[in-house]
VOPAGU-2260 file (C-alpha; in pm, 1 decimal, decimal comma):
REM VOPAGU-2260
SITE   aa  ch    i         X         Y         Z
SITE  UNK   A    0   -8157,6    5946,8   10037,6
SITE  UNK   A    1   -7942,3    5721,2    9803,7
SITE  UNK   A    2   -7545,8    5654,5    9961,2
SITE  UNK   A    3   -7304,6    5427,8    9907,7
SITE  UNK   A    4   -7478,0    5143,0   10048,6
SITE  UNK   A    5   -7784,4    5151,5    9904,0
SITE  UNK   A    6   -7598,3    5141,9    9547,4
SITE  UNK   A    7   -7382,6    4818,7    9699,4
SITE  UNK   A    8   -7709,2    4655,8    9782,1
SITE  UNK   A    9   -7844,6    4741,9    9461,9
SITE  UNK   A   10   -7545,3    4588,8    9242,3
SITE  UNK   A   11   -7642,4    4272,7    9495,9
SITE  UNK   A   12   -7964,9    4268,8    9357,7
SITE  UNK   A   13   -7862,2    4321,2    8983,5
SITE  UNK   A   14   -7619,6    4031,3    8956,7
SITE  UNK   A   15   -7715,7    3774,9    8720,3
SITE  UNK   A   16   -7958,8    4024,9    8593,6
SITE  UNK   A   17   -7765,4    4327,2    8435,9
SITE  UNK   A   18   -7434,2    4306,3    8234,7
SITE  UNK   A   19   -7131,6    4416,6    8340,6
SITE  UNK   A   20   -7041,8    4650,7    8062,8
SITE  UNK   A   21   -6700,8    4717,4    7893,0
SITE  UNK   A   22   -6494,8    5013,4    7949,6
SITE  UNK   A   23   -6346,5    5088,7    7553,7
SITE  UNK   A   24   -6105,1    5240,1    7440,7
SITE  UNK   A   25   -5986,3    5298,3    7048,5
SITE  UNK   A   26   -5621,6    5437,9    6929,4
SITE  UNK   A   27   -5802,1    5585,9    6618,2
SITE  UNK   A   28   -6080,3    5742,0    6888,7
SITE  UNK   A   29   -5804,7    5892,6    7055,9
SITE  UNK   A   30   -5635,8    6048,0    6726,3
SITE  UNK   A   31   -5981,2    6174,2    6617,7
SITE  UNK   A   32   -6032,0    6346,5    6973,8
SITE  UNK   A   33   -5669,5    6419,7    7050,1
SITE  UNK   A   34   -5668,0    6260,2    7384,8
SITE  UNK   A   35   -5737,7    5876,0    7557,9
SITE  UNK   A   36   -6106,3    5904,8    7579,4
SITE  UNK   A   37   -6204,1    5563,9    7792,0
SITE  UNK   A   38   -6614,7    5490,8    7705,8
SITE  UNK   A   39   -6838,7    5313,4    7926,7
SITE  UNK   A   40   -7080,3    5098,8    7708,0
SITE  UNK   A   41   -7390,2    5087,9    7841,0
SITE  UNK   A   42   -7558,3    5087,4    7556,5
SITE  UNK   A   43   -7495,0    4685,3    7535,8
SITE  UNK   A   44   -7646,1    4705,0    7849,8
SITE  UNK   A   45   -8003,7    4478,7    7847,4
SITE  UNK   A   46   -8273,4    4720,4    7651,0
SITE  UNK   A   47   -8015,1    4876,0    7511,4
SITE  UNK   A   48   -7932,7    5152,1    7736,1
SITE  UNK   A   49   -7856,0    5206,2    8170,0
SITE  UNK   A   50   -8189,9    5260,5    8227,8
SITE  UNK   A   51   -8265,6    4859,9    8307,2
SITE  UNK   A   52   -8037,4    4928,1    8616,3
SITE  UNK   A   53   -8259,5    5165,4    8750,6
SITE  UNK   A   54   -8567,7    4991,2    8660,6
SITE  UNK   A   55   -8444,8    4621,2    8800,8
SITE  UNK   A   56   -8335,8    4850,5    9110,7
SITE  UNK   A   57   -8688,4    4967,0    9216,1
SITE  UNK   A   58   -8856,2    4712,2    9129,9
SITE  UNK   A   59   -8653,1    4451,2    9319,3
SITE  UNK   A   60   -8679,2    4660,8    9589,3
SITE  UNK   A   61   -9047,3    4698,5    9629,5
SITE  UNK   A   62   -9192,9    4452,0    9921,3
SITE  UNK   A   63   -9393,0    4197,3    9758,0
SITE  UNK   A   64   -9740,3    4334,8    9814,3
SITE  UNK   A   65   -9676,7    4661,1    9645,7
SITE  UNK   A   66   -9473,8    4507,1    9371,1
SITE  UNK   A   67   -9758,9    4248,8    9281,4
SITE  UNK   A   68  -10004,5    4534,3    9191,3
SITE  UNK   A   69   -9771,9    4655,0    8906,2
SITE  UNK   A   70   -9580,0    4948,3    8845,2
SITE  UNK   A   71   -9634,7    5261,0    8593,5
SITE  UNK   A   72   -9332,3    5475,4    8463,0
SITE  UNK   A   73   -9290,7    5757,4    8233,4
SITE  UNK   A   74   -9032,4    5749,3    7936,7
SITE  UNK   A   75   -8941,9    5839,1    7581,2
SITE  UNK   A   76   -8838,5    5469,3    7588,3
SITE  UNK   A   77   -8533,9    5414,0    7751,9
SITE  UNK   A   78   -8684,9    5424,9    8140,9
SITE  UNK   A   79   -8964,0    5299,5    7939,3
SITE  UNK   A   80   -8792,9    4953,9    7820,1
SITE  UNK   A   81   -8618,4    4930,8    8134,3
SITE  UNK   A   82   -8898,9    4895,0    8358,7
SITE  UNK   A   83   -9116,7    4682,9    8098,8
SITE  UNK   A   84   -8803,3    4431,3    8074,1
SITE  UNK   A   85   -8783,6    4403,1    8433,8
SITE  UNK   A   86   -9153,3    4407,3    8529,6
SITE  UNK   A   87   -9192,9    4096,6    8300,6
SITE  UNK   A   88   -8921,5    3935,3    8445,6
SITE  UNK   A   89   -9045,1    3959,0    8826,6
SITE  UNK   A   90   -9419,4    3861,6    8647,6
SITE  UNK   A   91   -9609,3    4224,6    8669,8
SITE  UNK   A   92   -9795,8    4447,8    8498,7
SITE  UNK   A   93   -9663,5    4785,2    8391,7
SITE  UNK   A   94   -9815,9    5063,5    8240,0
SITE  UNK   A   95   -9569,5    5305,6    8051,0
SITE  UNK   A   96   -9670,9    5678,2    7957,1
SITE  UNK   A   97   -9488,5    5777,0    7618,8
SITE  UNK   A   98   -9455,7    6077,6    7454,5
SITE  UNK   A   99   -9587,1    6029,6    7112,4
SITE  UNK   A  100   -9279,7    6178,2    6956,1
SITE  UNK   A  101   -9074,8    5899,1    7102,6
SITE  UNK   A  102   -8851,1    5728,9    6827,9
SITE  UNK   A  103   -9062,1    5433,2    6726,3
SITE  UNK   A  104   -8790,9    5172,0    6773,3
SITE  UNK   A  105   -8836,8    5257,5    7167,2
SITE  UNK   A  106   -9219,5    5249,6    7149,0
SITE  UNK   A  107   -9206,3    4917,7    6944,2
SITE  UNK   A  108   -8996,6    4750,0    7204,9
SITE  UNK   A  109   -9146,8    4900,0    7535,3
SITE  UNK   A  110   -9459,7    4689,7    7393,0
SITE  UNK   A  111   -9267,9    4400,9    7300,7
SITE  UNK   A  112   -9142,3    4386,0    7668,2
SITE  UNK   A  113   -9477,1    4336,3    7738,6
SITE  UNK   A  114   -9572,3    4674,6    7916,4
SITE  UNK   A  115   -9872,5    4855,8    7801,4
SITE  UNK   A  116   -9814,4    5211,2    7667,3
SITE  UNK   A  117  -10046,3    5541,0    7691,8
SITE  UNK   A  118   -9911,6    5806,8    7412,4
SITE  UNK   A  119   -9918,4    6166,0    7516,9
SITE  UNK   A  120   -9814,8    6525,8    7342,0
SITE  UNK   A  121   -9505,9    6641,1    7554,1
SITE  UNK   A  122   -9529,4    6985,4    7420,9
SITE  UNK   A  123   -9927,9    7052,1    7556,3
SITE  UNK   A  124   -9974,6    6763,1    7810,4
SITE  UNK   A  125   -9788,3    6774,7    8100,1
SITE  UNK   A  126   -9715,3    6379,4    8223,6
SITE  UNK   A  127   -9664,5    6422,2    8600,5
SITE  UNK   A  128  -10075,0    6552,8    8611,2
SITE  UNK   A  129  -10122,7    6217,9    8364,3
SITE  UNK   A  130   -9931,2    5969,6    8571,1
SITE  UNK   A  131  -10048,7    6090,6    8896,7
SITE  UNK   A  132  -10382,9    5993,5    8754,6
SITE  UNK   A  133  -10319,3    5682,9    8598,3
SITE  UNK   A  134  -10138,7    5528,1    8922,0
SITE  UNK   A  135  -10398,2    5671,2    9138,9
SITE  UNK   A  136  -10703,6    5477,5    8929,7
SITE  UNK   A  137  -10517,2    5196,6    8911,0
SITE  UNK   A  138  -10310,5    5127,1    9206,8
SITE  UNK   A  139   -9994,2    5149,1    9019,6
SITE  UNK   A  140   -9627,3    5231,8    9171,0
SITE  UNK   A  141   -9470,5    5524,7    8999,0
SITE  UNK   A  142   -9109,1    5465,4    8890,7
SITE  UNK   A  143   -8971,8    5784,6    8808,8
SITE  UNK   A  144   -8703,5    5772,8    8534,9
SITE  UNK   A  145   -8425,1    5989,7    8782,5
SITE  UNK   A  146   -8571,9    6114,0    9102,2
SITE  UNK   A  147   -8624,6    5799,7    9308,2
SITE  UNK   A  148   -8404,0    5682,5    9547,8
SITE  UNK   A  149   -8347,0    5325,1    9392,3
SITE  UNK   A  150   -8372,4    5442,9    9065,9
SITE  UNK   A  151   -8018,2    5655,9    9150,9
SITE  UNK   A  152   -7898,4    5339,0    9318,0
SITE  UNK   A  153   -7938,8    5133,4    9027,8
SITE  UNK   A  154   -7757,4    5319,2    8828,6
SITE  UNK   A  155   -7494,3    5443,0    9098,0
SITE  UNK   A  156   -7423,5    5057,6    8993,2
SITE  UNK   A  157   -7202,3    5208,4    8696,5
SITE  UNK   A  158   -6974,3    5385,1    8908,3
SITE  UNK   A  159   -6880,9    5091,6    9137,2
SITE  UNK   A  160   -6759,6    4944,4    8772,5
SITE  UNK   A  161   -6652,2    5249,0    8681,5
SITE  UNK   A  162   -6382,5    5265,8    9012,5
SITE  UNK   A  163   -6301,0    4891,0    8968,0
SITE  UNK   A  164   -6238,9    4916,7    8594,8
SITE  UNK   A  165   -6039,3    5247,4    8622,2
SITE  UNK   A  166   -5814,4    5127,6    8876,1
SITE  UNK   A  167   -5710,2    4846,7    8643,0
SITE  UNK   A  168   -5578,9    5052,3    8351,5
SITE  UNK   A  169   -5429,0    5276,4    8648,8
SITE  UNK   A  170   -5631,5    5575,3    8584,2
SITE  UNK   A  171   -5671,2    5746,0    8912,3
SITE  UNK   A  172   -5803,4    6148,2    8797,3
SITE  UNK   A  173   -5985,3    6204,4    8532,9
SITE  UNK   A  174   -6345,5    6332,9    8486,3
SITE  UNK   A  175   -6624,1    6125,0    8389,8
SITE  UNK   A  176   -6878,8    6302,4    8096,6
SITE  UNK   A  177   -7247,3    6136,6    8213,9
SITE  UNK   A  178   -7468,9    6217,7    7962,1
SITE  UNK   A  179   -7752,4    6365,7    8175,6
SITE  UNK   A  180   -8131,3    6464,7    8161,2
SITE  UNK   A  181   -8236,6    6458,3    8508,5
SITE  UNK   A  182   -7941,5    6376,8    8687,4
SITE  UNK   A  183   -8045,4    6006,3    8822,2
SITE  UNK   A  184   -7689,1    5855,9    8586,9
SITE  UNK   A  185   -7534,2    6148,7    8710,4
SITE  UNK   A  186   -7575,1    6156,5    9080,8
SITE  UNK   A  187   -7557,2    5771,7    9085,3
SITE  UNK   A  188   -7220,4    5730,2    8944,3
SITE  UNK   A  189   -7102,4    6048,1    9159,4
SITE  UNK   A  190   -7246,2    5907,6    9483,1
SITE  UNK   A  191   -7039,4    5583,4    9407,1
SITE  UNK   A  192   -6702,0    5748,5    9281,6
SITE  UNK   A  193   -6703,3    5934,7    9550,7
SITE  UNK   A  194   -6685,7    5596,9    9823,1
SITE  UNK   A  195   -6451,7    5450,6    9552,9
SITE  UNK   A  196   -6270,5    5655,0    9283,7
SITE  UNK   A  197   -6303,9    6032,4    9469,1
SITE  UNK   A  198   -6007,5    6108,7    9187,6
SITE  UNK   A  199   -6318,3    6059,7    8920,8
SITE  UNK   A  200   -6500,8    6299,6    8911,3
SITE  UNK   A  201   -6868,7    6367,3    8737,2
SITE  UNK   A  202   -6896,1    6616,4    8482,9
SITE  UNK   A  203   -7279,0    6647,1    8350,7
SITE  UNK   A  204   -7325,1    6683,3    7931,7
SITE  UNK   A  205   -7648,7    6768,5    7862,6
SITE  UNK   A  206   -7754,9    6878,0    7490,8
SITE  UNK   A  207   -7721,1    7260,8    7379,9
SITE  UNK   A  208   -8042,6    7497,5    7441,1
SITE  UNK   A  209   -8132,6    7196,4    7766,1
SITE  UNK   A  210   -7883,8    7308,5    7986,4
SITE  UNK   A  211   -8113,3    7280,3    8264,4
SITE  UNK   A  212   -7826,9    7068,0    8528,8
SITE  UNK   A  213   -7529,1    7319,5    8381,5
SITE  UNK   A  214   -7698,3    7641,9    8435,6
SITE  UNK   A  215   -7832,6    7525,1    8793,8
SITE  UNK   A  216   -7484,5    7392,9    8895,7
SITE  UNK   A  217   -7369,3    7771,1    8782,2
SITE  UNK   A  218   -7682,6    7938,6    8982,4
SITE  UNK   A  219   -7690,5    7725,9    9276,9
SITE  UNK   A  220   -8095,2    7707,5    9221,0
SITE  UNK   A  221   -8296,8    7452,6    9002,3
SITE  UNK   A  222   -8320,8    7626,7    8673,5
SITE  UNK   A  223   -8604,8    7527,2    8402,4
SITE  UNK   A  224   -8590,7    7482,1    8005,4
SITE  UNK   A  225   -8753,0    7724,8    7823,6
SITE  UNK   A  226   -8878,1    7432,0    7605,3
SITE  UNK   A  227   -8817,6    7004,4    7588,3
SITE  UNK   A  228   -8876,6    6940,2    7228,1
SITE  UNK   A  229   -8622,5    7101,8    6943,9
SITE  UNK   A  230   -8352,7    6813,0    6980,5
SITE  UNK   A  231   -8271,4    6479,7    6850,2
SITE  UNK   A  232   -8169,7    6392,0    7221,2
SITE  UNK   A  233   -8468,4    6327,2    7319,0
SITE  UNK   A  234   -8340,8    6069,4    7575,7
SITE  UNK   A  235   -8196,3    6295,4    7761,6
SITE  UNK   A  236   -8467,9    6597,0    7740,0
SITE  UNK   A  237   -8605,3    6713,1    8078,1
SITE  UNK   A  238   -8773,1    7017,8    8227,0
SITE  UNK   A  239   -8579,3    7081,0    8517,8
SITE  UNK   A  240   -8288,3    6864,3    8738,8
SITE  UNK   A  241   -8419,2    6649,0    8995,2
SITE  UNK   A  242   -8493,2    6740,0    9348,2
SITE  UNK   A  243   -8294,4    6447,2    9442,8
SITE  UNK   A  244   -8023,9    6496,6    9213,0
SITE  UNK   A  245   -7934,8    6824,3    9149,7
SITE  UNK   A  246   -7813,1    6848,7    9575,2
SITE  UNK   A  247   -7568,9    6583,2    9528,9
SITE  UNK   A  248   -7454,8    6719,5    9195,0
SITE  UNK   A  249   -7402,7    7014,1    9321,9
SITE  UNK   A  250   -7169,4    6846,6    9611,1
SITE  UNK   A  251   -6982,1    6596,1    9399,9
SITE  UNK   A  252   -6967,1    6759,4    9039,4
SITE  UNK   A  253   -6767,8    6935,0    8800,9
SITE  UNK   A  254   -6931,1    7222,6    8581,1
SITE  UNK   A  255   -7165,0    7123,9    8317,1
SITE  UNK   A  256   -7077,9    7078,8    7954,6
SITE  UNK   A  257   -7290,9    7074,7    7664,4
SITE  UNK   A  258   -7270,6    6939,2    7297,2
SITE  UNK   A  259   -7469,8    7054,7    7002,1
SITE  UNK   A  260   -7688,7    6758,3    6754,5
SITE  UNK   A  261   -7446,1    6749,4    6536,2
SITE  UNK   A  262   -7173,0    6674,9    6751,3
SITE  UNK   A  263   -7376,9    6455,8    6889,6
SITE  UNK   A  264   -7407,4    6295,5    6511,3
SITE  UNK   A  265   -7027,0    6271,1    6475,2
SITE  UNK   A  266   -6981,7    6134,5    6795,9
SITE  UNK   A  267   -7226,3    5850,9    6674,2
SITE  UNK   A  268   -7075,2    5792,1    6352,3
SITE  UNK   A  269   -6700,0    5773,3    6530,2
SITE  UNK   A  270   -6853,8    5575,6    6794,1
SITE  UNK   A  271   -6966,6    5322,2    6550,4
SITE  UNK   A  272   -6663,2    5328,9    6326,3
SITE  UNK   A  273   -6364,1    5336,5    6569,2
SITE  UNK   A  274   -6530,2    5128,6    6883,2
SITE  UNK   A  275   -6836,5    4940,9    6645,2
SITE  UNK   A  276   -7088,3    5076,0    6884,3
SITE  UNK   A  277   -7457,0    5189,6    6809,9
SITE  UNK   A  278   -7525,2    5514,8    6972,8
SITE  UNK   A  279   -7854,8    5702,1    6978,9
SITE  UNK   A  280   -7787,1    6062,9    7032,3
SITE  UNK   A  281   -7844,2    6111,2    7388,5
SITE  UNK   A  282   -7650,1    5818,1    7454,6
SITE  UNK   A  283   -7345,7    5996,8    7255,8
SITE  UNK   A  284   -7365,0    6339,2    7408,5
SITE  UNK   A  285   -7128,0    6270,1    7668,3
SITE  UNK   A  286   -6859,8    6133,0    7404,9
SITE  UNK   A  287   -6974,8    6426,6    7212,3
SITE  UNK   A  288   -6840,4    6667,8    7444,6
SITE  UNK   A  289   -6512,9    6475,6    7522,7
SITE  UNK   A  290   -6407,3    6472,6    7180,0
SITE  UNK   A  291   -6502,0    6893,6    7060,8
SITE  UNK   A  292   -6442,2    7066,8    7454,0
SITE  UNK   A  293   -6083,4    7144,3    7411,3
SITE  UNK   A  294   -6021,8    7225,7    7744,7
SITE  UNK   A  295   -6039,8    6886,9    7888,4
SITE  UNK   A  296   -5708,8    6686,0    8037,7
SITE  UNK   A  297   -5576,0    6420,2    7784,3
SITE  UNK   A  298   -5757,9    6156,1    7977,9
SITE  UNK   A  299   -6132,1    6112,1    7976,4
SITE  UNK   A  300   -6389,7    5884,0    8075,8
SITE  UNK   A  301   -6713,1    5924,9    7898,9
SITE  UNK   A  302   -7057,4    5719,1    7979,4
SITE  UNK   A  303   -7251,5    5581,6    7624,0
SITE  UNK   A  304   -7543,4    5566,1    7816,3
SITE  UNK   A  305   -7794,8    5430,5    7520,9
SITE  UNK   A  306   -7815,8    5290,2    7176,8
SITE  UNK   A  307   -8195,4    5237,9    7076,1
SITE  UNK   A  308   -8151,9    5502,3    6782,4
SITE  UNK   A  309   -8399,5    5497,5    6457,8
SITE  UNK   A  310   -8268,2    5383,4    6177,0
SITE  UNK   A  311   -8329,5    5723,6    6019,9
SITE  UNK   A  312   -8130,1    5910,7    6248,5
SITE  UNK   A  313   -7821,2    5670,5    6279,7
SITE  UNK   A  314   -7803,6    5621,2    5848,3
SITE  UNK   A  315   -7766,1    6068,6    5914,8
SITE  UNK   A  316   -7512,8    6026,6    6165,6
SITE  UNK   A  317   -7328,9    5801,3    5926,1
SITE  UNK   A  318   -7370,9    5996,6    5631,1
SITE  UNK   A  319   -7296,9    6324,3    5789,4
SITE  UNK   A  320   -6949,2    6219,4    5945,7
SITE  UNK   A  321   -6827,1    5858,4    5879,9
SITE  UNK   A  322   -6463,5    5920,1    5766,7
């Protein structure tokens, strides 16, 4: 079970590895959204995106045996690129199972990373039969992208930086949007605000129609999407929340939110404009929903959890809504 200490020991491990990343703010952001909205830029993390947290996490972890005979992760390319980049750098193979609808930026650089990668059809193969498979024939560890316990650590790693960075503009309450699939960003950061910040609290953003974490949070029972294809999020697109997660989400979070693609778009394209960031959409939702839920207080902190967007889908983003 990931605590406090195991995300402190993780942060040991990930120094001189993984960037501190800046906490942004932008006057003309602020006007657009009509209140402070404070981002968290992971998205200049290495790879692009938190993920490499997570991935340097587990990996680092592993005793040396186990570590040597490689590692296998499924992605649609931002666990992916994580674990590739940080396989490489302790010198071991990794075998990455993509869907095949995976923006091809993510697939292109998962390979360049050095990680071999196995396509699959998300919407008719299911990839916990396929990876149980592939690290069974090949003595592979299984990384999961959000429920494993060093995995959460990793990227628990955010909140410590959240509470430090927080404290020095004097923001003591506020919630923090995580944009959130299967809760691994989520939980993390809440575990870690809790030892550090407990006046920040996590408030999940998850696409509309993959509510999954918001409607379980409401039900008090692991709730399922009906489907995981139909959005341009597809970072962030998951069956179900995490057996590890969803229990300490439903301890240390606030509701759920959601944000619709388009919002998503125009969170991108003021992202980009106001704070010269590149967002891919599931990296945005959590900006997304800080900017168009009116209900929020007039200070926010949001996580920009990824930027490896197509080219396709940012030049939409821009046309759509660039001022």
């Amino acid at each position: 079970m990931t605590d406090v200490t195991m995300i402190e020991a993780a942060a040991a491990r990930l120094s001189g590895h993984a960037r501190v990343t800046p906490l942004l703010n932008a006057l003309l952001l602020d006007a657009a959204a009509g209140r402070r909205i404070f981002v968290k830029a992971e998205s200049l993390q290495l790879t692009g995106s938190f993920k490499f947290r997570g991935g340097w996490s587990a990996i680092s972890a592993m005793d040396p045996a186990t570590r040597a005979r490689g590692v296998m992760a499924y992605s649609s390319g931002n666990h992916a690129q994580g674990v590739a980049l940080a396989a490489q750098a302790h010198g071991i193979p990794a075998v990455i199972l993509m869907p095949s609808d995976a923006p091809q930026v993510k697939i292109a650089n998962t390979r360049a990373y050095g990680a071999e990668v196995i396509l699959y059809d998300r919407a008719t193969e299911d990839r916990d039969t396929l990876g149980a498979r592939l690290t069974a024939d090949r003595g592979l560890t299984l990384i999961k992208p959000f429920d494993d316990p060093q995995v959460i650590a990793g990227q628990g790693t955010i909140g410590l930086e959240l509470a430090e960075q927080a404290a020095a503009l004097g923001i003591t309450r506020a919630p923090v949007l995580t944009c959130c699939g299967g809760g691994g960003l989520s939980a993390g950061i809440a575990l870690a605000l809790q030892a550090r910040a407990p006046g920040l609290t996590v408030r999940p953003v998850e696409p509309a129609g993959f509510d999954d974490m918001a409607r379980s949070l409401a039900s008090g029972q692991a709730e399922r999407n009906a489907q995981t294809t139909g959005s341009i999020c597809d970072a962030i697109l998951t069956p179900q929340p995490g057996a590890l997660t969803l229990p300490v989400l439903q301890r240390l979070a606030g509701p759920g939110l959601t944000a619709t693609d388009d919002q998503a778009l125009r969170a991108m394209a003021l992202a980009f404009t106001h704070l010269r960031l590149v967002l891919e959409p599931g990296g945005a939702i959590a900006l997304a929903a800080a900017i168009h839920h009116a209900d929020l207080p007039d200070t926010v902190i949001c996580t920009a959890s990824g930027g490896n967007v197509d080219a396709a889908i940012f030049r939409m983003a821009l046309d759509r809504h660039a001022p």
